[in-house]
C-alpha positions as CSV (number, residue, x, y, z in Angstrom):
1,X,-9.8,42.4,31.4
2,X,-10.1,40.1,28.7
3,X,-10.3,39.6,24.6
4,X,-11.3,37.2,22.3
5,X,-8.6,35.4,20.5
6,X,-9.7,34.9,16.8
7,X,-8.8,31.3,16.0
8,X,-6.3,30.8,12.7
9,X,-7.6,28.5,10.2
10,X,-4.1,26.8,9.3
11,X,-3.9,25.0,5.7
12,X,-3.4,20.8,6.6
13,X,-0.6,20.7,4.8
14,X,1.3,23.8,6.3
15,X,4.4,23.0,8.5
16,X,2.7,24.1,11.3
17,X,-0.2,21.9,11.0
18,X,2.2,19.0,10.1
19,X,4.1,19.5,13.2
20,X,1.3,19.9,15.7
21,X,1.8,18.0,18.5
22,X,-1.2,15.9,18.6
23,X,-2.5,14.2,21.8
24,X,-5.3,11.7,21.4
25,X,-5.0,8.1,21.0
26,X,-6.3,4.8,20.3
27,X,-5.0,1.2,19.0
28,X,-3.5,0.4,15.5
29,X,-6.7,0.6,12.6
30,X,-9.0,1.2,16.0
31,X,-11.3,3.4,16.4
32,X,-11.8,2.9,19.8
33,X,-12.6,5.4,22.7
34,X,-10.0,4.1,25.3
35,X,-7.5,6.8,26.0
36,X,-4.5,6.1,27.9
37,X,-2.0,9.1,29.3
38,X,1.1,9.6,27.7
39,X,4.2,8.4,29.6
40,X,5.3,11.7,31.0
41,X,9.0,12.6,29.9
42,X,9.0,10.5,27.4
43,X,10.3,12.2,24.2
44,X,12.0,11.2,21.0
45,X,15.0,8.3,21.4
46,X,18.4,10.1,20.9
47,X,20.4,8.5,18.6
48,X,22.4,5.4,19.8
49,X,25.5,5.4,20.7
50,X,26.4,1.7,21.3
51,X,24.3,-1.8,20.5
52,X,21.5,-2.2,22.8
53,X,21.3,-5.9,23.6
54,X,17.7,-5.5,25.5
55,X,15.5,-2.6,26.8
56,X,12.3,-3.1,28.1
57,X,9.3,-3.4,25.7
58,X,7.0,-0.5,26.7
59,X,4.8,2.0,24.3
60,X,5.9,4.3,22.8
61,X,4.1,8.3,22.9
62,X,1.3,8.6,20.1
63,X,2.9,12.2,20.4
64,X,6.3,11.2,19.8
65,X,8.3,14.2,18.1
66,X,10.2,13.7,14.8
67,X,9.1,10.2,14.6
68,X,10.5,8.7,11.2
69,X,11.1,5.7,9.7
70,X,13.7,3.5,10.8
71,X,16.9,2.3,8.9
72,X,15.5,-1.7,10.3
73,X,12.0,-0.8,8.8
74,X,13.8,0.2,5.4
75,X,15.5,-2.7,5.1
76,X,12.3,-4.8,5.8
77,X,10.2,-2.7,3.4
78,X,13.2,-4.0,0.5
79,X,12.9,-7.8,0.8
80,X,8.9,-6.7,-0.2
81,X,10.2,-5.2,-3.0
82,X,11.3,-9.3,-4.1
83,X,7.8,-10.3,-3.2
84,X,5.8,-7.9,-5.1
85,X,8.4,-8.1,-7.9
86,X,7.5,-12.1,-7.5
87,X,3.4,-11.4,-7.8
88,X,3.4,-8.6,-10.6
89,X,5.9,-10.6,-13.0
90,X,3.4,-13.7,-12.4
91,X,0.3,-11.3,-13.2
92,X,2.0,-10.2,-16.4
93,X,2.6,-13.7,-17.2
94,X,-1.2,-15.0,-17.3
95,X,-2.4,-11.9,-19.1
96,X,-0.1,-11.8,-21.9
97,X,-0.9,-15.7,-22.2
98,X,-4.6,-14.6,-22.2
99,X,-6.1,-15.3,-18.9
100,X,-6.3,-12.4,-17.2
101,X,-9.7,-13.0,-15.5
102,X,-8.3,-16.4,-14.0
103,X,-4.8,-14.7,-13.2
104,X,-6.5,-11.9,-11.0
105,X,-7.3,-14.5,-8.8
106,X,-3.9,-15.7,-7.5
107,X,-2.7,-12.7,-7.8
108,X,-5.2,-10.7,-5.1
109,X,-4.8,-13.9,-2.7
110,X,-0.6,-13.9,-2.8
111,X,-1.0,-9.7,-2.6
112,X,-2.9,-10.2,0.1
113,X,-0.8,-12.4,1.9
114,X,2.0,-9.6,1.1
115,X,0.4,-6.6,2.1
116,X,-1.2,-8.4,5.4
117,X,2.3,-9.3,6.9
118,X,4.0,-5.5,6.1
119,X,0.7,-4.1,7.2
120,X,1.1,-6.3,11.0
121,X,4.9,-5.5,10.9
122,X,4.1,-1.8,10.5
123,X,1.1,-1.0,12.8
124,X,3.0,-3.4,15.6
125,X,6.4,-1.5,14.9
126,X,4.9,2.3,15.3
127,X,3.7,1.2,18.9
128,X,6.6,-0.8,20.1
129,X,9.8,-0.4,18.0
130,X,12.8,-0.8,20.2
131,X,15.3,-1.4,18.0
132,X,17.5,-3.4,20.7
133,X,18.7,-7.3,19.9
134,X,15.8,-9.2,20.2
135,X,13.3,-6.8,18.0
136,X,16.1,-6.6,15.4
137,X,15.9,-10.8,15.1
138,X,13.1,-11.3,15.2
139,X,12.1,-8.4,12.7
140,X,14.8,-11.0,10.6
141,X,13.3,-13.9,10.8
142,X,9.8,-12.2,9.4
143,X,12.0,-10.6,6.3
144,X,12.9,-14.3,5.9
145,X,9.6,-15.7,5.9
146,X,8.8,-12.9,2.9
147,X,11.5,-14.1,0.8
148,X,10.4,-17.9,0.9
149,X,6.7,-16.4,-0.1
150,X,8.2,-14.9,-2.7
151,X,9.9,-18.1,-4.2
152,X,6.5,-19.7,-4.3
153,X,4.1,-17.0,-5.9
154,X,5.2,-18.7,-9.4
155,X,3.4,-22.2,-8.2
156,X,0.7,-20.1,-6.7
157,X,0.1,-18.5,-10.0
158,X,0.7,-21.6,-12.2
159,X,-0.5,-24.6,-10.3
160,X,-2.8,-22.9,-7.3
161,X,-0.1,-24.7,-5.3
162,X,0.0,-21.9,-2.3
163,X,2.0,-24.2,0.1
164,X,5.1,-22.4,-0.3
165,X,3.7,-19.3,0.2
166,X,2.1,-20.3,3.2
167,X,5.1,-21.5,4.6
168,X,6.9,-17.8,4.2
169,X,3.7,-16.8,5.7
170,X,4.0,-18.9,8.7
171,X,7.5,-17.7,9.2
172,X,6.7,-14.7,9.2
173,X,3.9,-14.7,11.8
174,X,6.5,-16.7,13.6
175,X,8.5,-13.4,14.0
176,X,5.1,-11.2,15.2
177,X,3.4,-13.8,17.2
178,X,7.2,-13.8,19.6
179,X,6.8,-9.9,19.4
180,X,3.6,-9.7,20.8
181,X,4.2,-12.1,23.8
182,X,7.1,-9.6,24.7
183,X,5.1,-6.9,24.6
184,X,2.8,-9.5,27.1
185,X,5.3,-10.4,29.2
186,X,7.3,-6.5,29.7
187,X,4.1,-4.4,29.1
188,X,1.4,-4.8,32.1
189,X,-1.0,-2.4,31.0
190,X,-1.7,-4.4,27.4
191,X,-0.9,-7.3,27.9
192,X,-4.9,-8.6,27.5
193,X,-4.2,-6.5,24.4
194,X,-1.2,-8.7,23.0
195,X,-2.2,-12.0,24.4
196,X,-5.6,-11.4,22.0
197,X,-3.0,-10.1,18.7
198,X,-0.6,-13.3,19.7
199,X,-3.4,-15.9,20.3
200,X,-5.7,-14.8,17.4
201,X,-2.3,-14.7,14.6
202,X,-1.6,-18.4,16.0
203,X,-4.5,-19.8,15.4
204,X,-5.1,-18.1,12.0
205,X,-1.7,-19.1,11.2
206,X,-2.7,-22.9,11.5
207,X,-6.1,-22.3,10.0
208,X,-4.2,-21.0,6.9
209,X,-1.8,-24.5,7.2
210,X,-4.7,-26.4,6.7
211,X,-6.3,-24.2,4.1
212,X,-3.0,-24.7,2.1
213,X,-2.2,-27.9,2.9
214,X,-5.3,-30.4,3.4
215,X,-8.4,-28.4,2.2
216,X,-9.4,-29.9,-0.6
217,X,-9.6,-27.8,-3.7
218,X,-13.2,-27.0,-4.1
219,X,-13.1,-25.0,-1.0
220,X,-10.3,-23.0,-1.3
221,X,-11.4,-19.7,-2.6
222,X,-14.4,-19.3,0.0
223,X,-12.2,-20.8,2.8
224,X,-9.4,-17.7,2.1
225,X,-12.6,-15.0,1.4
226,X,-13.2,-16.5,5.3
227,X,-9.5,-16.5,7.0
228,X,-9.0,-13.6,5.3
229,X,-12.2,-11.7,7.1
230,X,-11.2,-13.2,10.1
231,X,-7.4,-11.9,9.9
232,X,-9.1,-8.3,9.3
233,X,-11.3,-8.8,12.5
234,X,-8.2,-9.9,15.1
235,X,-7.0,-5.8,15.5
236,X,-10.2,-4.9,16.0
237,X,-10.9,-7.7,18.5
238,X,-7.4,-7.1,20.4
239,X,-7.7,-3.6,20.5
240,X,-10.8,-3.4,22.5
241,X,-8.5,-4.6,26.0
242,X,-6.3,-1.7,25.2
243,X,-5.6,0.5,22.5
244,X,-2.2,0.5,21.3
245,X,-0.4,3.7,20.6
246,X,0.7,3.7,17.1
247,X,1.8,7.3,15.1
248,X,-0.2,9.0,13.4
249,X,2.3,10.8,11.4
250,X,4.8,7.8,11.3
251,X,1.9,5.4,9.8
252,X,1.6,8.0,7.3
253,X,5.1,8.2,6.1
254,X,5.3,4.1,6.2
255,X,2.5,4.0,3.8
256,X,3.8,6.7,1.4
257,X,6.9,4.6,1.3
258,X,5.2,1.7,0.1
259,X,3.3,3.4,-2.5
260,X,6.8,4.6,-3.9
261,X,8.2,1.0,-3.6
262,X,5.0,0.0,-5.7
263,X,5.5,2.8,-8.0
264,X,9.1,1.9,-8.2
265,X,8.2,-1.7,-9.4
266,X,6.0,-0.3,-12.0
267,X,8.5,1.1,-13.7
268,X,10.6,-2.1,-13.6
269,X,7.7,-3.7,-14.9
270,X,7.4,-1.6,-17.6
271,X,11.3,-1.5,-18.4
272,X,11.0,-5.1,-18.7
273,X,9.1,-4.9,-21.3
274,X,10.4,-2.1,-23.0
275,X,13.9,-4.3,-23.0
276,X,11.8,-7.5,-24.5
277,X,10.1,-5.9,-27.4
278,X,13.5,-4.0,-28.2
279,X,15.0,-7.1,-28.6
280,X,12.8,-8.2,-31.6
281,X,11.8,-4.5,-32.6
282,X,12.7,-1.3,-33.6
283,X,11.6,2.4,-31.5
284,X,8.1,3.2,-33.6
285,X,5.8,5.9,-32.3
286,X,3.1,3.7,-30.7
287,X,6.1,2.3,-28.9
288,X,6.7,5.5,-27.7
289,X,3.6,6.4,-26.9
290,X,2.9,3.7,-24.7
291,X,6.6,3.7,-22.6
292,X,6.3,7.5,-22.1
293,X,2.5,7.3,-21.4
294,X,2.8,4.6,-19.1
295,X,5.4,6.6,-17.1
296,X,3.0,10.1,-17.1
297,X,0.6,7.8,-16.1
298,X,2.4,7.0,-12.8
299,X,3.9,10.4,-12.2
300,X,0.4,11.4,-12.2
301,X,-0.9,9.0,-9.3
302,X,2.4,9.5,-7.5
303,X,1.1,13.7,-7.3
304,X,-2.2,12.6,-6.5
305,X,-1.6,10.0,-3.6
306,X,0.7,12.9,-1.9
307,X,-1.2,16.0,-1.6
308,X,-3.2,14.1,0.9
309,X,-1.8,15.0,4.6
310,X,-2.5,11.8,5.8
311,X,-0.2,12.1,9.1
312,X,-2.5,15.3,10.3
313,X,-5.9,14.0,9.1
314,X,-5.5,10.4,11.6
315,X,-4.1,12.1,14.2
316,X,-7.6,13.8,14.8
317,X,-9.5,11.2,13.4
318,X,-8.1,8.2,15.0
319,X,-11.2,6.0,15.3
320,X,-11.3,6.1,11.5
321,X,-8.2,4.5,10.9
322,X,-9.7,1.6,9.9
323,X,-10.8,2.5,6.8
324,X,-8.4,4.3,6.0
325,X,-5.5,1.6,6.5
326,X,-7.5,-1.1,5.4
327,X,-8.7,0.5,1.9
328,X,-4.8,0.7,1.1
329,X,-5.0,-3.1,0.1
330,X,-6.9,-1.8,-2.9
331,X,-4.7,1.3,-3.8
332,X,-1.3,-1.3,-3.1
333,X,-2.9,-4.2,-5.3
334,X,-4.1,-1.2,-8.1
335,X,-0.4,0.1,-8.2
336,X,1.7,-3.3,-8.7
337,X,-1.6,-4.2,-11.1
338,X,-0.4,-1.4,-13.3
339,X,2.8,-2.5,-13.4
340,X,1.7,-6.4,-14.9
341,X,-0.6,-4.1,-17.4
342,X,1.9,-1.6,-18.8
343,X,4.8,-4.7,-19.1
344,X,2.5,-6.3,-21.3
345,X,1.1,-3.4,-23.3
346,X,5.1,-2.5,-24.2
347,X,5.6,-6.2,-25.5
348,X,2.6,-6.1,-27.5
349,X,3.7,-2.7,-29.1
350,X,6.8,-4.4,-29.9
351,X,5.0,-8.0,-30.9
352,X,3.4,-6.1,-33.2
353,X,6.1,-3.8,-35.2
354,X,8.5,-7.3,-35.0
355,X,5.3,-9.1,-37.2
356,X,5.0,-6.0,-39.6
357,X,8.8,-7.0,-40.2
358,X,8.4,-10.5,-40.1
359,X,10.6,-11.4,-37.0
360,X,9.3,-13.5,-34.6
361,X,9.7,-13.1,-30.5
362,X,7.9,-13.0,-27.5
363,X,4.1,-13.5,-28.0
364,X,1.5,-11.7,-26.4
365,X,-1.7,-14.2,-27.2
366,X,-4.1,-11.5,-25.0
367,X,-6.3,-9.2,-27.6
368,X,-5.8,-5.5,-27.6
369,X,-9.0,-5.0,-25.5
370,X,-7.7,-7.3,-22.5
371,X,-4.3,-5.0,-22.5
372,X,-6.2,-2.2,-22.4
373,X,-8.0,-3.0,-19.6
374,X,-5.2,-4.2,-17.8
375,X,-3.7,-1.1,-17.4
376,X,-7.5,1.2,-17.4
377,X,-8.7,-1.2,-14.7
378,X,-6.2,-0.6,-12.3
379,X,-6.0,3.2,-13.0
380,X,-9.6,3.6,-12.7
381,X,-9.5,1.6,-9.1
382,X,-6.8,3.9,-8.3
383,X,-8.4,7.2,-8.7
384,X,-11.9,5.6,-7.0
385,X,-10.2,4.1,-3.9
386,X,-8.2,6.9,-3.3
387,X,-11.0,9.3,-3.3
388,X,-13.0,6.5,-0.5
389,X,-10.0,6.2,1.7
390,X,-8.4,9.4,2.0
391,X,-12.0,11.6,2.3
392,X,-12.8,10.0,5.6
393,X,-9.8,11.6,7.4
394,X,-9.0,14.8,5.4
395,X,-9.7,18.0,7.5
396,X,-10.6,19.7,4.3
397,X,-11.3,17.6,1.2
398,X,-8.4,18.4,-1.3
399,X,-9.8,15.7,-3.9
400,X,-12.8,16.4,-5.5
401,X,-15.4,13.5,-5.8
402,X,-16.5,14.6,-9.2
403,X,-13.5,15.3,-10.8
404,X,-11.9,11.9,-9.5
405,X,-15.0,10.1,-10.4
406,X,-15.8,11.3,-13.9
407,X,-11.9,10.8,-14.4
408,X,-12.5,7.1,-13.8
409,X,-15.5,6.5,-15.6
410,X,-13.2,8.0,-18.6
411,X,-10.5,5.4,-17.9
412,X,-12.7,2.8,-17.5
413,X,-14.3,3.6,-21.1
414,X,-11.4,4.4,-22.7
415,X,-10.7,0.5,-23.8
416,X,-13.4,0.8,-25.9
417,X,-12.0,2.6,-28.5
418,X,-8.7,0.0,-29.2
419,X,-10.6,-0.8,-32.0
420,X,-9.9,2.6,-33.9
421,X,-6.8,3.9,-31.8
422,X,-5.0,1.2,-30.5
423,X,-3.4,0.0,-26.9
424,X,-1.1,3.1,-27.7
425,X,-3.7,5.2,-28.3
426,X,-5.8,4.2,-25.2
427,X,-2.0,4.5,-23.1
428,X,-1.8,8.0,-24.2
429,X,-5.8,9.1,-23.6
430,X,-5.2,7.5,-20.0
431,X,-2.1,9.8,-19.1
432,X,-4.0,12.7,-20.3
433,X,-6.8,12.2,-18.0
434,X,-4.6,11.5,-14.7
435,X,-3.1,14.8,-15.9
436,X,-6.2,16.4,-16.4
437,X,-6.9,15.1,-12.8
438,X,-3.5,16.2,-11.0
439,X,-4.1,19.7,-12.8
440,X,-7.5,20.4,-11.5
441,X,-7.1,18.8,-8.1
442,X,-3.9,21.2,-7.7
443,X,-5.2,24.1,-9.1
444,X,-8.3,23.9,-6.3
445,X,-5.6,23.3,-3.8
446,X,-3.9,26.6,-4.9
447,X,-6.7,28.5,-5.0
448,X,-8.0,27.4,-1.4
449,X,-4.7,27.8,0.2
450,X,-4.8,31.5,-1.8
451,X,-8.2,32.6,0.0
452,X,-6.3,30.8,3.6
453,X,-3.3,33.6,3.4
454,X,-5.5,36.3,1.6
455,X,-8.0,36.3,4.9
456,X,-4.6,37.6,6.6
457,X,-2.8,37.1,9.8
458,X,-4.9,36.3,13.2
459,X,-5.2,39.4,15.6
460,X,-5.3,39.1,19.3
């Protein structure tokens, strides 16, 4: 005798859901059919209980259970926190000097360089972290190669002089090009797989020498738009011999942590230059305004980048991963753009009130417009990309495309009206439409997840 088993529609971001163990596979950003068994046996790493001075490098599961973080990726993801520091103080430089428009430049060329090397580090590092000696060094040299990129973003931004950064760059890839001929040399099955990631980052690695270094400067911008394709094309490339077995769930987390450090450097941002207009100012409203509105304003993205479950939407749509980790480089460069935009909107509040007084300071030569779009424009790219990335691999879409969208067209219009309202006012109009957005994106959510529980409990 049998019965039919009703199936339970569980919510995505239930615990349940969260914790499913999920079985398919396929290579870091690949969406490529190539499925490989999972090691049988082969569960979560207990914790360590002396130094390991080598242990074989072999995949790890895709299913691995409680996969999180690690203490060495932490520590990598902090020296970023000096090189994005680096590239947003530089972008607040050129548009309180007024040049905004030839700032953006630089800055979207060092970003890339920044968000490239953490986003290698982390794909390579969900598939093959072994935490013993050699991984550890080598994961050390690559955090050194992203300080000395850091030191040079101020000549990048300045002069175009990008041969320091390319040199931290080169360390870096250093670092993953030795990783990957490990992985070669101690893992059979992909080792056509890491002899492509290894030979495709050495060559780019000298293409980007000579960009840097002997290109002459007519060239430059269409010779990075082409390494820069290139560098996009190598996973997809590699991955083809083999996929690689990255996490879904632990890709997930990685990313959410670098949207907090980028959040987190926002604020600093913005303290900055709350601390250099109180030094020729006093606390008005519109100074106010701004420093609280600028802080709503990233509370609000924070809410909405985190009721997507990204972990459970790749782990059953793998071969769209693509997208989805490459459309970050938008949301990343949007977020520490915010950060250059609301610094300089603070100073100008406070240029302003110290000229009312007739103290001089710091001068902010942009025009209100040009603030106001620094921090509209990246709010407004914010709300869009996030909405293009996240859709493709949500089980059930929690944002809605015309709420997110009309939200961004309002941001994007709002710098219109500085004439009449002023930076301040714009700030504030801004914070009230990402809470207008987190409000009816959560209420939706609510009421979805209501009509989930009030279809009741699955009978067998």
């Amino acid at each position: 005798m049998s019965a039919t088993v009703p199936r339970c529609r569980v919510p995505s971001g239930s615990f349940s859901a969260k914790f499913r163990p999920n079985l398919s596979r396929a290579g870091p950003l690949s969406g490529l059919s190539g499925m490989t068994a999972v090691r049988s046996g082969r569960g979560a790493s207990p914790p360590p209980t002396r130094i390991r001075l080598r242990i074989r490098m072999s995949a790890r599961p895709v299913d691995e259970p409680h996969r999180v973080s690690s203490q060495l990726e932490l520590l990598f993801d902090l020296t970023f926190v000096v090189a994005v520091a680096a590239v947003t103080a530089q972008l607040a430089h050129e548009i309180a000097e007024g040049h905004a428009a030839s700032g953006a430049v630089p800055f979207l060329q060092v970003f890339f360089a920044i968000w490239w090397a953490w986003m290698n580090f982390t794909w390579f590092a969900s598939s093959y972290d072994t935490d013993d000696v050699a991984y550890r060094v080598l994961t050390m040299v690559q955090m050194a190669g992203v300080l000395v990129l850091a030191a040079g973003v101020p000549a990048a931004g300045e002069d175009g002089d990008y041969r320091f950064v390319t040199l931290g760059y080169v360390i870096m890839r250093i670092g993953l090009v030795a990783q990957w001929l490990r992985v070669a040399a101690e893992d059979p099955a992909r080792r056509r797989t890491a002899l492509r990631y290894g030979g495709g980052i050495t060559v780019l690695t000298g293409a980007w020498m000579i960009h840097s270094w002997v290109a002459p400067a007519n060239v430059e911008l269409p010779l990075f738009v082409l390494l820069a394709a290139l560098e996009l094309a190598v996973p997809r490339w590699a991955e083809r011999a083999e996929p690689t077995t990255w996490h879904p769930h632990h890709i997930a987390e990685r990313y959410g942590l670098f949207v907090i450090i980028l959040l987190g450097e926002s604020v600093l941002a913005a303290s900055r230059g709350v601390a250099s207009a109180l030094e020729t100012s006093e606390i008005t409203s519109p100074f106010v305004m701004i420093a609280v509105s600028g802080l709503v304003v990233l509370f609000a993205l924070w809410w909405l980048y985190f009721l997507v479950e990204a972990g459970e939407g790749l782990s059953g749509r793998r071969d769209r991963s693509y997208r989805w980790g490459y459309g970050h480089y938008g949301i990343f460069a949007a977020l520490a753009a915010l950060g250059a935009g609301l610094e300089v909107a603070v100073e100008q509040s406070g240029q302003h009130v110290a000229a009312a007084v007739g103290e001089s300071g710091q001068h902010v030569a942009a025009a209100p417009l040009t603030v106001a779009y620094a921090v509209a424009i990246p709010v407004g790219a914010f709300l869009l990309l996030l909405w293009l990335v996240h859709t493709p691999v949500e089980q059930e879409s929690v944002i809605r495309p015309a709420v997110i969208s009309g939200c961004a067209a309002v941001v994007l219009a709002l710098p219109l009206a500085v004439r009449w309202i002023g930076v301040h006012g714009v700030a504030t109009a801004i914070a009230a439409v990402c809470v207008l957005a987190v409000a009816i994106t959560v209420g939706a959510s609510a009421r979805r997840a209501g009509a989930v529980t009030d279809a009741g409990p699955c009978r067998s």
